[in-house]
N, C-alpha and C positions, 0 to 999 in steps of 0.2 A: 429483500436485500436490494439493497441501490448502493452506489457505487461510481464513484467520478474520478479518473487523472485526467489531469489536463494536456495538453497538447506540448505545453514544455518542457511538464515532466518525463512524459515520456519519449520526448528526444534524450532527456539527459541521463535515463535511464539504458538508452540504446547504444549513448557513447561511454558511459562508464562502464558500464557491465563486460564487453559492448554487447551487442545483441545483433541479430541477422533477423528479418522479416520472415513470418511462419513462427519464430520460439515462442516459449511459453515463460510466463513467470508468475512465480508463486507472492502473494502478498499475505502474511500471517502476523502473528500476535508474536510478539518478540517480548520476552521477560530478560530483564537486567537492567544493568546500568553503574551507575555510581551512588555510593551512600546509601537509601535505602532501598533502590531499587526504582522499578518502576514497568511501566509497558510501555513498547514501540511497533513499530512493521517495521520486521525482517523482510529480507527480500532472496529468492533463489527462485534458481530455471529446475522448473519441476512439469510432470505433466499432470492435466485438471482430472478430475474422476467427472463424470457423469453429471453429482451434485452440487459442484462446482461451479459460482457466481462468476461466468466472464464478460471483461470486456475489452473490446480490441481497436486498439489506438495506433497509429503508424506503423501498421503490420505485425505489430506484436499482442499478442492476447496475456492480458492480466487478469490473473483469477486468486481467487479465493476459495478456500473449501468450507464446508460447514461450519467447522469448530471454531473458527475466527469470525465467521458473520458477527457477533456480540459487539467486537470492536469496530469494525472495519462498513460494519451497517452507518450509511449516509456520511461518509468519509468523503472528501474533498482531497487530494495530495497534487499539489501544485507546484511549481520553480520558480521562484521568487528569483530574477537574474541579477536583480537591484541588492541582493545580501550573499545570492551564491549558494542558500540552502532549499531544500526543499520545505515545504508548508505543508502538514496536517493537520485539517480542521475536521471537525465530527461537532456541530452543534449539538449532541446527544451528551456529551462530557466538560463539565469545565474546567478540566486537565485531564490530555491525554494521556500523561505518566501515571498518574494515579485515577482513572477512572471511580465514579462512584456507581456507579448504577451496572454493574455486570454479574 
C-alpha cells in the first residue's frame, strides 16, 4: 500500500473539518453520486485498527483500512488552490468514479 496527501491538503482538511493535531482520519471508498453513480473517498474521524495503512501529515494521521486499499493504493490527493478543490489522482484508474480494474 502507498499512499500520498500532500501538504495542502492537508491543511485544508484541518480547517474544514477542523481538526486538532493528535486526530485521526479515516480515508475510505465512498459509493454514490449522481446519475449512475460512481466511487469517491469519503472522509471521517475514526480510529485506525492495527491493519491500517497510516500516514501522518501536519499532526494529523490519515489512514486507511484494508478493505479500501483496492482504491485508495497509489493515490495522490492534493489542493489545487488555483480551482479551490481538491485532486485525486491514482495512475492505477483512468477514471476514478468508475474504476475498471477493482
Amino acid at each position: 500500500m502507498n499512499f500520498t496527501i500532500t501538504d495542502s491538503a492537508a491543511s485544508l482538511y484541518k480547517k474544514e473539518i477542523p481538526l486538532s493535531d493528535g486526530e485521526t482520519i479515516r480515508l475510505y471508498v465512498r459509493v454514490g453520486g449522481i446519475g449512475s453513480g460512481g466511487f469517491s473517498v469519503g472522509v471521517m474521524k475514526e480510529q485506525p485498527s492495527d491493519t491500517s495503512f497510516k500516514v501522518k501529515k501536519q499532526g494529523i494521521t490519515f489512514f486507511v483500512n484494508e478493505d479500501d486499499f483496492w482504491y485508495l493504493d497509489d493515490m495522490t490527493i492534493d489542493y489545487n488552490e488555483d480551482t479551490g478543490y481538491l485532486d485525486f489522482i491514482n495512475p492505477r484508474f483512468s477514471q476514478l468514479d468508475h474504476p475498471e480494474n477493482h
